[in-house]
N, C-alpha and C positions, 0 to 999 in steps of 0.2 A: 630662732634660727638655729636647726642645729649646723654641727659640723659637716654634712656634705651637702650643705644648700650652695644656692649660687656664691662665686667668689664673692668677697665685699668690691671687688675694684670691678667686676663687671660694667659696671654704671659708669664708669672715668670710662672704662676704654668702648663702648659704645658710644659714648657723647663724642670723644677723642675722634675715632673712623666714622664716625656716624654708620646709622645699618642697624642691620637687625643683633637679636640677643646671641651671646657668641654661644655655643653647642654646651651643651648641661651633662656635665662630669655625672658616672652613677657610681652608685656608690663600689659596685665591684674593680673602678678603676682602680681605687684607692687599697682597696684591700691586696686584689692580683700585681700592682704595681711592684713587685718583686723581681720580674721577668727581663731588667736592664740589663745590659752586657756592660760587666764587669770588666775594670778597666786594665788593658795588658801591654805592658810595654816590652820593648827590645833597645837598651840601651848599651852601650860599647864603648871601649877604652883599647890603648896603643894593644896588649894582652888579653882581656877577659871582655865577655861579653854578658848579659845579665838579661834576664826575663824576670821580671816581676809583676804580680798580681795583687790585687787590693783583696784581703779575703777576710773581713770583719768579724770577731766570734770566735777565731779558730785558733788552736795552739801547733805546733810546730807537730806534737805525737798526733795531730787527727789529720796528715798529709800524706798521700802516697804518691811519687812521681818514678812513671814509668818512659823510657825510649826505646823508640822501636824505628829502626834507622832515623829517619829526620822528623820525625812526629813525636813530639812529647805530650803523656798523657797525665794528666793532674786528676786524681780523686782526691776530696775533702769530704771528710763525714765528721762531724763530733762524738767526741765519746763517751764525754761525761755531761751528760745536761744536768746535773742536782744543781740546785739555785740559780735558777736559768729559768726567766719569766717563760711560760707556756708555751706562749705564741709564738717566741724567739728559740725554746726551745725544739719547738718541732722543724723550723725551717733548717733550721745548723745541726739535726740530727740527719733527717732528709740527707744532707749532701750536696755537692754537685761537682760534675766533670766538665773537666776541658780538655779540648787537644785541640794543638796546634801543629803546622808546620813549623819548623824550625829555619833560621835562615840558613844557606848556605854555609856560610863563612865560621859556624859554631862547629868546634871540634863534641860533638853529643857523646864521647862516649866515657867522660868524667865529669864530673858536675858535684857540686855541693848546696844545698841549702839553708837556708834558714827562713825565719815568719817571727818576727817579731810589731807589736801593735796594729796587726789585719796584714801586713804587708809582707806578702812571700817574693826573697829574692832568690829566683836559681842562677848560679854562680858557673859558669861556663867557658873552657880554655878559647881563644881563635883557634884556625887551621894554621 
């Protein structure tokens, strides 16, 4: 059996719903399974309000964050891949952008951040 044959639990959860064979993963799910949206929050306090991103791989210098009235745009590229397994090294070289709307109530035209262990905080006065 290798690694992209049917689940082991197939057979539980068939007998379980009774029915046919559930649909047969290929193997390019596994490989392209990169494509999730990454998780972003908008969190707030009495003062400050905060946007954080989960961004695994990356250090604080492979961040660029740009505002353009209420749209914040996040580039991450890495820049140093040496001793960075292949595979992993090509996808954190790649990059990837985001942009968001921004809420209302963020004054966008000071901000600070930081990214420590995957997780980018930007840092954001209220109105």
């Amino acid at each position: 059996m290798s690694f992209f044959d049917d689940d082991p639990f197939d057979e539980i959860v068939r007998e379980f719903f009774g029915g046919s064979r559930l649909p047969r993963r290929k193997k390019e799910s596994f490989i392209q399974g990169e494509n999730e949206e990454r998780i972003i929050d908008v969190l707030d306090d009495k003062d400050c309000a905060y946007v954080i991103f989960e961004l695994p791989g990356f250090e604080e210098k492979d961040v660029s964050i740009q505002i353009k009235g209420r749209t914040i745009e996040v580039n991450i590229k890495k820049r140093n891949v040496e001793e960075i397994k292949e595979y992993l090294a090509q996808k954190l070289a790649a990059g990837m952008h985001y942009t968001r709307i921004l809420p209302e109530f963020i004054n966008q035209k000071n901000f600070e951040y930081t990214l420590k262990n995957g997780i980018l905080e930007i840092k954001f006065d209220k109105k």
